[in-house]
N, C-alpha and C positions, 0 to 999 in steps of 0.2 A: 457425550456430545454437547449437552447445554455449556458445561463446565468449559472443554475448551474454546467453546463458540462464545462465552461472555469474558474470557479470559484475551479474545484478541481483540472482537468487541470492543471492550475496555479498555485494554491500551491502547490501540488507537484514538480511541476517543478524548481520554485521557490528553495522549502525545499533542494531539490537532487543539483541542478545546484549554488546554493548562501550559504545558511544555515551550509550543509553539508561540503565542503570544509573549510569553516571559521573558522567551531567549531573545527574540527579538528586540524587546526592551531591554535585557540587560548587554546584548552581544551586539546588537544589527542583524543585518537581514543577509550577509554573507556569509560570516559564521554560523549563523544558526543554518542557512542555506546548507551552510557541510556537513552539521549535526546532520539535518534531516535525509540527508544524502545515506547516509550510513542506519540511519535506523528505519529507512524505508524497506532496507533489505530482511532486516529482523520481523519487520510486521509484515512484508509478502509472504518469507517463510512461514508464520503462524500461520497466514491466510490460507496459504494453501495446504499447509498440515489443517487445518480445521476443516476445509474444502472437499478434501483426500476423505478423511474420516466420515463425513457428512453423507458424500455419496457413497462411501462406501457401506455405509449403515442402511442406508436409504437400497441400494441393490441387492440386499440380503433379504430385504422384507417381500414374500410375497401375498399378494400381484405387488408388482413395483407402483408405487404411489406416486401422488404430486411430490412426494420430496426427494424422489429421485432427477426431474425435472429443475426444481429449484437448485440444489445441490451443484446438479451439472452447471445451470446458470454463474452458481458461483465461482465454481471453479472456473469457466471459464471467462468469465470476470477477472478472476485472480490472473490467470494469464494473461490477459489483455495489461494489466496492472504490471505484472514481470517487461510483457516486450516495452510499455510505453514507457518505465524506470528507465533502460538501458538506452531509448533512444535521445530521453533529458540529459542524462549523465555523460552522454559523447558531443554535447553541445559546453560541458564547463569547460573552462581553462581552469588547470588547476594550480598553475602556478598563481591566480590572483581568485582562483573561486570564484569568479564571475562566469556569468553566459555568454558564450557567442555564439552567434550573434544577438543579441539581447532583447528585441522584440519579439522575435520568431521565438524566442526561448519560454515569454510569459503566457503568450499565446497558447503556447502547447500544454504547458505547466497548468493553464487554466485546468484543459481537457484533462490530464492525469488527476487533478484533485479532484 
């Protein structure tokens, strides 16, 4: 459980804290905007394989503890993180990788980071 829980941990962190800055400066903020488009989806996945695991470790143990409580939190977290992915991703134009509408876009984009 730690192992996969510092393994997404970590690249996220990684992604947001090293990745994201870089690309930006070497790309722009459109391109890197696609990059992160695609590797949003790799880090929900771990998230919620980690998630998955978490409580499922956590409902095994009895009495069911605080970490079955947290767990759930997380996962449901992670979902909330899946619907608000696909509701940013139906605002791009992809033919130019921009948002439309493009205020309504940063606004929400806030909430999802």
């Amino acid at each position: 459980m730690i192992v996969s829980f510092a393994v997404w941990w970590g690249g996220l962190t990684f992604y947001a804290g090293v990745v994201v800055p870089l690309g930006i400066e070497q790309f722009g903020g459109v391109e890197q905007g696609s990059l992160t488009q695609r590797v949003t989806v790799r880090l929900n996945v771990a998230g919620t394989i980690v998630g998955t695991c978490l409580l499922a470790d956590a409902l095994g143990r009895k009495p069911w503890s605080r970490r079955a409580i947290m767990a759930s939190a997380l996962l449901g977290l992670q979902f909330w993180l899946w619907f608000w992915r696909s509701r940013l991703s139906r605002w791009l134009d992809v033919a130019s990788l921009s948002p439309q509408p493009r205020e309504s876009f940063y606004h929400e984009h806030r909430l999802y980071l």
